[in-house]
C-alpha positions as CSV (number, residue, x, y, z in Angstrom):
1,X,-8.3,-46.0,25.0
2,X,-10.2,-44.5,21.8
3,X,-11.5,-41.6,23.8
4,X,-8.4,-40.5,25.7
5,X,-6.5,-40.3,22.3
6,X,-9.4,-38.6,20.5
7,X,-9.5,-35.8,23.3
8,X,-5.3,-35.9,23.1
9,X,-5.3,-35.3,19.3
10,X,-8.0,-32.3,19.5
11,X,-6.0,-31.0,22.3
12,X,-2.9,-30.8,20.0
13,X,-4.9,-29.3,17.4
14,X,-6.2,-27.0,19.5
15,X,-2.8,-25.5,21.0
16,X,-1.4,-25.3,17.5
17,X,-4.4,-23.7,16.2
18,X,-4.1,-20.6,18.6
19,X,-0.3,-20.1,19.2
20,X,-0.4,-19.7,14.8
21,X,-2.9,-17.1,14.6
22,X,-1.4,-14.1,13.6
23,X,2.2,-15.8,14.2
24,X,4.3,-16.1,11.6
25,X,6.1,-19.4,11.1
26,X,9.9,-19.5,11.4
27,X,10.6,-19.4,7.4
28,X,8.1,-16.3,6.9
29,X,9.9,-13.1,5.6
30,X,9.3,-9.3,4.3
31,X,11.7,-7.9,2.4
32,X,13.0,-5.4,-1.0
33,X,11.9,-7.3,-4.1
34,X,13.9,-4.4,-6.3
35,X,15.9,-2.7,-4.1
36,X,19.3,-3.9,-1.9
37,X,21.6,-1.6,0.7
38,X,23.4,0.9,-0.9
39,X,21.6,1.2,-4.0
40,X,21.9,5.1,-5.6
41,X,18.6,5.8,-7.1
42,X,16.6,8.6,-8.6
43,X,13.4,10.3,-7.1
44,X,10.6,9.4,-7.6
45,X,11.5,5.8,-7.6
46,X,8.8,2.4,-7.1
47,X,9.7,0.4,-4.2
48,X,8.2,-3.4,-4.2
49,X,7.5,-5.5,-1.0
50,X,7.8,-9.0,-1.1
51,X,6.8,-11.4,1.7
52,X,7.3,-15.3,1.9
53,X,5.8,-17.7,4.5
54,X,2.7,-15.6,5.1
55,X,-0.2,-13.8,3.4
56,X,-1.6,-10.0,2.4
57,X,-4.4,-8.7,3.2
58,X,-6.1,-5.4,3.6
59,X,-6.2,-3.9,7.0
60,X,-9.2,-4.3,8.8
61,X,-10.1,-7.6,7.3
62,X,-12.5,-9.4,9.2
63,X,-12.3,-12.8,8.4
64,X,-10.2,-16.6,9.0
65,X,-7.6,-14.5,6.6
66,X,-6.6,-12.5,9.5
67,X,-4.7,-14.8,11.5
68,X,-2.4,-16.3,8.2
69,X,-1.8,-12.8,7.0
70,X,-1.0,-8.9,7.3
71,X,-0.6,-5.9,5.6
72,X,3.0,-3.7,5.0
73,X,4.2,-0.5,6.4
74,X,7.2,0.7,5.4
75,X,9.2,2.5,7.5
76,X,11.3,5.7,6.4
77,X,14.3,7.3,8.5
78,X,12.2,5.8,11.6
79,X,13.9,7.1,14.5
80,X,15.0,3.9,16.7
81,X,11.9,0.5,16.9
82,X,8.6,1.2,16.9
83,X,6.7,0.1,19.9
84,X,6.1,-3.8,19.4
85,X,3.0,-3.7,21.5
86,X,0.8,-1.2,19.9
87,X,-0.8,-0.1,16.5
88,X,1.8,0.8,14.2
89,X,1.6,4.8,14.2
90,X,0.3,6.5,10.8
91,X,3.1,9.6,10.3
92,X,6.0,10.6,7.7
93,X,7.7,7.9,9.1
94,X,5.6,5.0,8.8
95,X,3.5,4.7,5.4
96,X,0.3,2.1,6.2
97,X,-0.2,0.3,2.4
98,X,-3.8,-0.7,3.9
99,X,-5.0,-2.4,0.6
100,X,-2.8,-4.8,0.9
101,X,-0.4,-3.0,-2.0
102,X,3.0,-4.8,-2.6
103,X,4.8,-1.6,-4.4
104,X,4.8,2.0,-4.0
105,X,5.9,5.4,-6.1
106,X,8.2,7.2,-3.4
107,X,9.3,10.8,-3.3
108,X,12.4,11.6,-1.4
109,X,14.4,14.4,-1.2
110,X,18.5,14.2,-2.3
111,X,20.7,12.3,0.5
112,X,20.9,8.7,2.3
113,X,17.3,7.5,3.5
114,X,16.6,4.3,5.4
115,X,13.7,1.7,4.7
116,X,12.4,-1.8,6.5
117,X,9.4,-3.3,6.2
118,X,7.3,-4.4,8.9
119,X,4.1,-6.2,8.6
120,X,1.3,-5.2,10.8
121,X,-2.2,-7.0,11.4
122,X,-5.7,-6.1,11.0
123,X,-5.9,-3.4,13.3
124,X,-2.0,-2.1,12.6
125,X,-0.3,-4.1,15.0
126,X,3.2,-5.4,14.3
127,X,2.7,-9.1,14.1
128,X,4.0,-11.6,16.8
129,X,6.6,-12.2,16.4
130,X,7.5,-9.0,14.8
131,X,8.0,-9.1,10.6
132,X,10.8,-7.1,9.8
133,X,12.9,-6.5,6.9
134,X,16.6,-5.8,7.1
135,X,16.9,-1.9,7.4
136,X,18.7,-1.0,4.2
137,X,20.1,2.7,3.2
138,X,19.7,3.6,-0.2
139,X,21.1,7.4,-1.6
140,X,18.7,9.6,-3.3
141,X,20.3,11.1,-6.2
């Protein structure tokens, strides 16, 4: 009796250990600490990430971290989704903050720009389930 319920609790354990890594929980969430949609701001202009329910790290980190926490990319006029299944790519429309940074200086030209976070994993990849922000539209003065 003490055996079979040994093996079924390191079972459980087991299971939940692996479907968590690198899976954030339900209540986990990126998003604008300073900025909202609609907001009219001047270039150059600081942009801060926040992120509840999981961790930072910088990419490439190697150790248990990885699996509890990622890193942002913020994604600028991105044309449509990114692909889900494959590193996040590194171009004008997706800026890697690889040190784990939680704010950026950002230069845009005049006009209506769109920004979401989405956090990737050590090697880039979009979390799984994915971590995105709402997509909000701000106007460059």
């Amino acid at each position: 009796m003490k055996k079979s319920r040994i093996l079924a609790i390191a079972l459980l354990f087991s299971v939940v250990g692996t479907t968590q890594a690198h899976s954030p929980g339900e209540d986990a969430r990126v998003y604008f600490k300073n900025l909202k949609d609609g907001d009219t701001i001047t270039s150059p202009f600081t942009v801060e990430f926040g992120i509840e329910g999981y961790g930072i790290v910088p990419a490439g980190t190697k150790d248990k971290r990885r699996h509890t926490a990622g890193h942002h990319h913020l994604l600028v006029d991105h044309p449509g989704n990114p692909a889900l299944d494959e590193p996040i790519p590194h171009n004008n429309n997706c800026l890697h903050f690889d040190q784990g940074e939680t704010r950026a200086e950002l230069k845009l030209p005049p006009g209506k720009h769109t920004l979401q976070l989405l956090l990737g994993d050590e090697t880039h990849e979009p979390t799984d389930p994915p971590l995105f922000s709402p997509k909000i539209t701000v106007t460059v003065k």
